[in-house]
C-alpha positions in Angstrom: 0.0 0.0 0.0 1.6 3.5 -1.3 1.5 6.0 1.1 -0.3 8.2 -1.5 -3.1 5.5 -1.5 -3.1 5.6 2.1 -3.1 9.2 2.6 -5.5 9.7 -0.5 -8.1 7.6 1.7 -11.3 9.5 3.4 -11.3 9.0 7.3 -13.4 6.2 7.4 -11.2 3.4 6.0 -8.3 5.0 6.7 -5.3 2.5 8.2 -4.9 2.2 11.9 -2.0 0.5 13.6 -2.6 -0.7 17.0 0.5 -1.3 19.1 0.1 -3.0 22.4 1.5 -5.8 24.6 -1.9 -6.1 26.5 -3.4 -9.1 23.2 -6.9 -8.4 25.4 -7.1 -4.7 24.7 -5.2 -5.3 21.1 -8.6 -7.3 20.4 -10.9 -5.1 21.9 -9.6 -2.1 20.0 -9.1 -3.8 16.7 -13.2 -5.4 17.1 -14.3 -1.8 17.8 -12.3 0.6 15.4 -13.2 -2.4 12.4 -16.9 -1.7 13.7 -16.1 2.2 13.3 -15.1 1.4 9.4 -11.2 1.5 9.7 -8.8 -1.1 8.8 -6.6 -2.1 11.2 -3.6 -4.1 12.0 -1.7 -4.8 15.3 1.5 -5.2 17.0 2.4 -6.5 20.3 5.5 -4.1 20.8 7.8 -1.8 19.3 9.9 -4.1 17.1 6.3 -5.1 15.6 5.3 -1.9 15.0 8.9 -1.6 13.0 8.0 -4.7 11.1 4.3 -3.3 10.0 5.8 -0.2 9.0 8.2 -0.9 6.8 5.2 -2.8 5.0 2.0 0.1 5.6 2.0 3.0 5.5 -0.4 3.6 7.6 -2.9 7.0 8.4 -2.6 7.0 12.2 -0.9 4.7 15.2 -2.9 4.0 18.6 0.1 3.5 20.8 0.8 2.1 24.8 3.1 3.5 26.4 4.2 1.1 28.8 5.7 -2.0 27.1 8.5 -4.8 27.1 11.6 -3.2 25.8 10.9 -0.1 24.1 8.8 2.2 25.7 5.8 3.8 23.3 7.2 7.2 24.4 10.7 6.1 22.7 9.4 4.3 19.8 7.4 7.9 19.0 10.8 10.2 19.9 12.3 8.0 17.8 10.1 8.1 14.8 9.7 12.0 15.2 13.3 11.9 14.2 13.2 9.3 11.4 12.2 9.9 7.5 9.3 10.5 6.2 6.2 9.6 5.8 7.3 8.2 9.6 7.9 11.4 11.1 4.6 12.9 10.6 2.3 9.9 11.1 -0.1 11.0 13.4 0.3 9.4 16.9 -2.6 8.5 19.9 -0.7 7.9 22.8 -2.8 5.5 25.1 -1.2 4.8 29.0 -2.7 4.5 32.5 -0.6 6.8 33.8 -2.3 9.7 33.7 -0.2 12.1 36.0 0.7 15.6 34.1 4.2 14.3 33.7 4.1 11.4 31.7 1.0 13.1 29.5 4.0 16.0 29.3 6.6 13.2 28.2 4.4 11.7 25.7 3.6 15.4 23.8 7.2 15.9 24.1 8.0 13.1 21.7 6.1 14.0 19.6 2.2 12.5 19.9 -0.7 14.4 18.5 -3.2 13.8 21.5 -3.1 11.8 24.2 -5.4 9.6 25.7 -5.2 7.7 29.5 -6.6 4.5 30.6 -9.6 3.5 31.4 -11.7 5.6 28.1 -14.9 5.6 26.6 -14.4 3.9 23.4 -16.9 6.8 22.1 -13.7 9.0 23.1 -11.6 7.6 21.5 -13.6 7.1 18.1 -13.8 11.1 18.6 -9.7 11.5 18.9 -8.9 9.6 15.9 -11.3 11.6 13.7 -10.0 14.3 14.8 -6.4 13.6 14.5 -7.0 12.4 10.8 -8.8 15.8 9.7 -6.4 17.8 11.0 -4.0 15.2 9.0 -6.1 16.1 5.7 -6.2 19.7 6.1 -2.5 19.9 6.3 -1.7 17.7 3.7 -4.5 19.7 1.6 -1.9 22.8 1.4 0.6 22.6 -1.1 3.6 20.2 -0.5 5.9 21.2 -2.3 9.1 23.4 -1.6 9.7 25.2 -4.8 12.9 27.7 -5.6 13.1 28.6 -9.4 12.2 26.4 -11.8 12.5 23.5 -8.9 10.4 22.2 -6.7 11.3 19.4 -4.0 8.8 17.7 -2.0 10.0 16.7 1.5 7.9 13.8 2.0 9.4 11.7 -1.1 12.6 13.1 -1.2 12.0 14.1 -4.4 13.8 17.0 -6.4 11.9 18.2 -9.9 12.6 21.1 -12.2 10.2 22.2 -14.2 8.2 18.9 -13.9 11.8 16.6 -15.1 12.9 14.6 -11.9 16.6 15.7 -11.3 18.5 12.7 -9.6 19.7 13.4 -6.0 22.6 11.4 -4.2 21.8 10.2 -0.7 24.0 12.9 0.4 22.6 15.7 -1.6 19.1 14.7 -0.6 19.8 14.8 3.0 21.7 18.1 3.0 18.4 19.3 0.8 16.3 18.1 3.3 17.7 19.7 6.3 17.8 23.0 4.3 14.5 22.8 3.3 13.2 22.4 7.3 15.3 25.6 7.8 14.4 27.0 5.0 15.8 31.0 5.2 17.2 30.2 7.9 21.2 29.5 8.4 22.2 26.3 9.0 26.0 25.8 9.9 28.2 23.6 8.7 28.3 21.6 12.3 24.2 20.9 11.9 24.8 20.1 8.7 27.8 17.5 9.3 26.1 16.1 11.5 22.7 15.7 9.9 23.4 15.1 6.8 25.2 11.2 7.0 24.5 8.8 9.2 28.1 9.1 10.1 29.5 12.6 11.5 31.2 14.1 8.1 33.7 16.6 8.5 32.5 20.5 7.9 35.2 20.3 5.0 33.2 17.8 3.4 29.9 19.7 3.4 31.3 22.4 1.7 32.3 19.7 -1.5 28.2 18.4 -1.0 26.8 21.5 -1.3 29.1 22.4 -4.3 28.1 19.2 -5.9 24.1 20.0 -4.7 24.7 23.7 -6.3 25.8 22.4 -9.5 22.3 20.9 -9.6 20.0 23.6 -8.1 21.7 26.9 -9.7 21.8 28.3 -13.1 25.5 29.8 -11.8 26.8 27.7 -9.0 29.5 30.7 -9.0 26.5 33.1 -8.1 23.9 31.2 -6.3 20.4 32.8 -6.2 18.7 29.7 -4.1 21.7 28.2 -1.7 23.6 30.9 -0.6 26.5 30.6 1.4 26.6 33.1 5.0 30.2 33.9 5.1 31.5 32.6 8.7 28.1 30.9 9.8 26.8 28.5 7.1 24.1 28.1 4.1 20.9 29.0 3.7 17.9 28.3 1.5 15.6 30.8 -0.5 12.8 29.5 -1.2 9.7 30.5 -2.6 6.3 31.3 -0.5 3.9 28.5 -0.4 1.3 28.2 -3.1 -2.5 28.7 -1.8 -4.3 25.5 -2.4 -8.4 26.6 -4.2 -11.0 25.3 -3.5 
C-alpha cells in the first residue's frame, strides 16, 4: 500500500496501527475501530510496530506507552526523528498513567493527543477523527518546496525542475532536506555534518556536497540565487512562499 493511496483515503477506512503488549485490549480495540469502518492491523511491541511499517503505511498509530523493551514514548521520539512519511504519522498515545508528567513526556515526543486508561471507546472514536482531519487539512496545502524552476517535496525526497525529476545522491538529498526544514534560515556547517550522514562528516566535506548539490540547483553555481552561502556561519535556503491550495 503506497503512502499516496493511504493518505489519499477518506477518514473512514483509513489505516490504523494498533501497538500493544496487552493481546486483550489489542482485540478489543481492533473489534471496535473495524466496527467504526477503519482497517486495522496490530502489534504487540515496538519491534512489531517496526515490522508493520516498513510494509503500511499507515494514516494513524494508537500506541501504549508502557511495554516490554521499548517504551511507546521512545518508539514515537524516535520516529519524530526518522524519515518520512514516519515522522509525521499521526500518533494517539494510550497509557494509565495519567499524572501531568508522563501526558508531558508523551507530547514531548512527539504524539498528536493523548489519551489515558480507562476511556470511553466513544472517546476515542472522537480522537482519531479528529487527529486524521487535522492530518487532511495539512496535507490539503501545497507540499511542495519550490525555488526557481525546482520544486522538491519533503515527504518523497524528491527534487523536480520544471516537472523533469533531477537525480539526488543520498548525500545531496539529506543536505536538501535539512535546508528545506530551515528553509531561510542558516544552518552551519556543524548541523549540517552532523545531519546530513549517518556518520559525523567533517564541515570540509559539506562544503564539496553542497558544491556538488549547487551544481544541480543553480543556473550559476558561481553566483547562487537559491543556496547561498553566510560567510562565517553556514548556508541558507531561499525558497519561494507557499502556493495557496483553491477550493
Amino acid at each position: 500500500m503506497s503512502v499516496a493511496a493511504t493518505r489519499a483515503a477518506p477518514s473512514k477506512g483509513a489505516h490504523i496501527l494498533v501497538v500493544d503488549d496487552d493481546k486483550r485490549i489489542r482485540s478489543l480495540l481492533a473489534r471496535y475501530l473495524v466496527g467504526e469502518g477503519y482497517l486495522v492491523s496490530s502489534a504487540a511491541d515496538t519491534r512489531e510496530a517496526s515490522e508493520r511499517l516498513r510494509d503500511f503505511a499507515f494514516d494513524l498509530i494508537v500506541l501504549d506507552v508502557m511495554m516490554p523493551g521499548e517504551s511507546g514514548t521512545a518508539f514515537a521520539a524516535r520516529l519524530r526523528d526518522g524519515p518520512e512519511p514516519l515522522r509525521s504519522a499521526p500518533i494517539l498515545m494510550l497509557t494509565a498513567l495519567a499524572e501531568t508528567a508522563n501526558r508531558v513526556e508523551g507530547l514531548e515526543a512527539g504524539v498528536d493527543d493523548y489519551l489515558a486508561k480507562p476511556f470511553d471507546p466513544r472517546e476515542l472514536s472522537l480522537r482519531i477523527a479528529s487527529i486524521l482531519r487535522r492530518a487532511r487539512r495539512a496535507e490539503a496545502a501545497d507540499p511542495l518546496v519550490r525555488f526557481g524552476p525546482f520544486a522538491y517535496n519533503p515527504a518523497r525526497g524528491e527534487l523536480t525542475r520544471a516537472g523533469d525529476p533531477v537525480r539526488l545522491t543520498t548525500r545531496e538529498r539529506d543536505l536538501l532536506q535539512t535546508l528545506v526544514q530551515h528553509a531561510g534560515a542558516i544552518v552551519s556547517r556543524q548541523t549540517l555534518s552532523s545531519r546530513a550522514c549517518e556518520h559525523s562528516a567533517a564541515e570540509r566535506t559539506v562544503d564539496v556536497e553542497i558544491a556538488r548539490l549547487r551544481r544541480k540547483i543553480e543556473t550559476d553555481p558561481n553566483a547562487p540565487r537559491h543556496l547561498q552561502t553566510v560567510r562565517g556561519q553556514g548556508y541558507r535556503l531561499l525558497v519561494e512562499p507557499p502556493l495557496k491550495m483553491q477550493g
